[in-house]
C-alpha positions in Angstrom: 0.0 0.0 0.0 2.6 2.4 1.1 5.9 2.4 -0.3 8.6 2.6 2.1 9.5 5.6 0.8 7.1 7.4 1.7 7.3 6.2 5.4 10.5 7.3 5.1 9.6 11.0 4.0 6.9 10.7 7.0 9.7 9.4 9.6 11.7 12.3 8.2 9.6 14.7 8.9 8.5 13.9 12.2 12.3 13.4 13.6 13.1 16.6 12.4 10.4 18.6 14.4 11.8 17.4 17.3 13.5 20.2 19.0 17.5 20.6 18.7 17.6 20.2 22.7 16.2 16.6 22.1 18.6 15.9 19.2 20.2 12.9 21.2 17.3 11.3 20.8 16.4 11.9 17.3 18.0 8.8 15.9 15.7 6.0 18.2 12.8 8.6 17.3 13.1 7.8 13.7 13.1 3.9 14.3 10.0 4.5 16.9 8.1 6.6 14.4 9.4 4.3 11.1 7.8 1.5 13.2 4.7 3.1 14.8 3.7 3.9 11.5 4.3 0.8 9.4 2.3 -1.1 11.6 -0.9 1.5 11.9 -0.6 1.7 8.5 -0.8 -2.6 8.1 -3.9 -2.1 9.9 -5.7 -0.3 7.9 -8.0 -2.3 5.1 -6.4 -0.2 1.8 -6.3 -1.2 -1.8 -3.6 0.0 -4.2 -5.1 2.9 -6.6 -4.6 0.0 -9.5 -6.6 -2.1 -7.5 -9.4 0.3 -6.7 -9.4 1.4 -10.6 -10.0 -2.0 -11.5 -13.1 -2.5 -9.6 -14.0 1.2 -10.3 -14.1 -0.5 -14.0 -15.6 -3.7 -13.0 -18.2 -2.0 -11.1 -19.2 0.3 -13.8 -19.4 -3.1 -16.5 -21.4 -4.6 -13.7 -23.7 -1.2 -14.0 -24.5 -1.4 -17.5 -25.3 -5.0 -18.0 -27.9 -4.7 -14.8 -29.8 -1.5 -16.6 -29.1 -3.3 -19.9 -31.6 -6.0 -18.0 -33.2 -3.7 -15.9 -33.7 -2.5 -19.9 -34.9 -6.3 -21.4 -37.0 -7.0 -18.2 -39.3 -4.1 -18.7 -39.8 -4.7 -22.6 -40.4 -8.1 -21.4 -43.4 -6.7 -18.9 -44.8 -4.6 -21.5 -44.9 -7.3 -24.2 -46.5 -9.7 -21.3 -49.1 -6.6 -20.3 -50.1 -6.4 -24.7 -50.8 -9.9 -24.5 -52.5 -10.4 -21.8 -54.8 -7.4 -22.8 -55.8 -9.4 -26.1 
């Protein structure tokens, strides 16, 4: 889901708004936060965006076959309703 690259970028970040007093303890900071975050971040239930696109696509197949029925069923009513009327 996330690349470690971008943990990394996040980790970054974090360590380095620590305050320069607190710089002895920047370097077991990093590891806390690089850690802290990969596993809230295995928690979470994501998808990949390729993953999401391909049932984004999927989905919207799925959509036009069901009005395409949606579609054949009525027809199917109406022609049902004409004969029944004769």
């Amino acid at each position: 889901m996330f690349d470690s690259k971008s943990i990394d970028d996040i980790t970054n970040r974090l360590a380095n708004a620590i305050p320069p007093s607190f710089n002895h303890f920047k370097e077991d900071a990093e590891k806390n936060f690089h850690a802290i975050l990969q596993s809230a971040l295995a928690r979470l239930d994501l998808v990949s965006r390729e993953e999401f696109e391909v049932q984004k696509a999927v989905l919207a197949k799925t959509r036009q076959k069901l009005e395409a029925l949606e579609q054949r069923v009525a027809e199917i009513e109406q022609q049902t309703a004409k004969s029944e009327e004769i």
